[in-house]
C-alpha positions in Angstrom: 8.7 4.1 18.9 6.0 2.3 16.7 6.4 -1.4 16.3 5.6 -2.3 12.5 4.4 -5.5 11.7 5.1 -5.2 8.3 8.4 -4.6 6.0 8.0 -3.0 2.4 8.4 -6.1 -0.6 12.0 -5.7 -2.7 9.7 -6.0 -5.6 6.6 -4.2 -6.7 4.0 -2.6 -4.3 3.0 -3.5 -0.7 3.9 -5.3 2.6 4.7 -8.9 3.8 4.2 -9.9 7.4 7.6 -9.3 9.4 6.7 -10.1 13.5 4.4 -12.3 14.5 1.4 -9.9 15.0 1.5 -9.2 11.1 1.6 -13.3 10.7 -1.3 -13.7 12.8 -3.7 -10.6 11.5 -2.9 -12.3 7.7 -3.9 -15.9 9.5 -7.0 -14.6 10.9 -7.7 -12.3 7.6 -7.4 -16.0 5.3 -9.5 -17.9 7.9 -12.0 -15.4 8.1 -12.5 -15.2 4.0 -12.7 -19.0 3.9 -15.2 -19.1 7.0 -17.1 -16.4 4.4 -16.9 -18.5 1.2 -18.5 -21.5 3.5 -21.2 -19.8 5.5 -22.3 -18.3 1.6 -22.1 -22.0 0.5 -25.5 -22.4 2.9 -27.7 -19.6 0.9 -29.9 -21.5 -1.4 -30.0 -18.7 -4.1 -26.5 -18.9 -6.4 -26.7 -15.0 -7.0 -26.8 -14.2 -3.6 -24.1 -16.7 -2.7 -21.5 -14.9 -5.1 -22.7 -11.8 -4.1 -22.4 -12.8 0.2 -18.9 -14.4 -1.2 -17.8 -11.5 -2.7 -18.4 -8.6 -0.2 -17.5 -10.4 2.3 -13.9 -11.6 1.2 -13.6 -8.0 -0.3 -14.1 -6.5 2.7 -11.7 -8.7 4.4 -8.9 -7.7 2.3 -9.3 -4.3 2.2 -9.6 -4.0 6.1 -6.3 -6.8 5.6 -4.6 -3.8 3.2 -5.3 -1.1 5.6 -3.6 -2.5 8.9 -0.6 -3.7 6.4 -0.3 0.1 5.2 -0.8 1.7 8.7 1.6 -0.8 10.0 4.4 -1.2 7.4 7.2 1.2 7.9 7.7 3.4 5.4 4.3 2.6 4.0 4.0 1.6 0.4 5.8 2.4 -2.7 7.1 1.1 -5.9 10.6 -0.7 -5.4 12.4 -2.3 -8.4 14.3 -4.6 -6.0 17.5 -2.2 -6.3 19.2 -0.6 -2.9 17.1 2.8 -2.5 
């Protein structure tokens, strides 16, 4: 049986950590996106800083989606907070 790291939100669309592992990947995912925003902080040009900023948190959180969808039972769907 597959361990899920994640439990679907009573409201609105997505996941919120539920064991430790899913705790620890979001952790890692925020540290990671802050180490980003400061390393881009060192280029000189301000164009290429957003744009180092940028791809880099955005890649975080969409690698930070996909483990939350492949490891949230049930995967994702709209819930209005009502028993379904």
């Amino acid at each position: 049986m597959a361990k899920y790291w994640f439990k679907q939100k009573s409201i609105g669309i997505g996941s919120t950590p539920n064991t430790w592992q899913g705790w620890l990947v979001t952790l890692l995912a925020i540290v990671l996106m802050i180490a980003v925003v400061f390393e881009a902080k060192q280029i000189s040009d301000p164009s290429a800083q957003k744009l180092v900023a940028l791809t880099g948190v955005g890649a975080i959180f969409i690698a930070l989606s996909v483990i939350a969808f492949l490891k949230t039972e049930g995967g994702w769907r709209w819930r209005s907070g009502k028993k379904d």
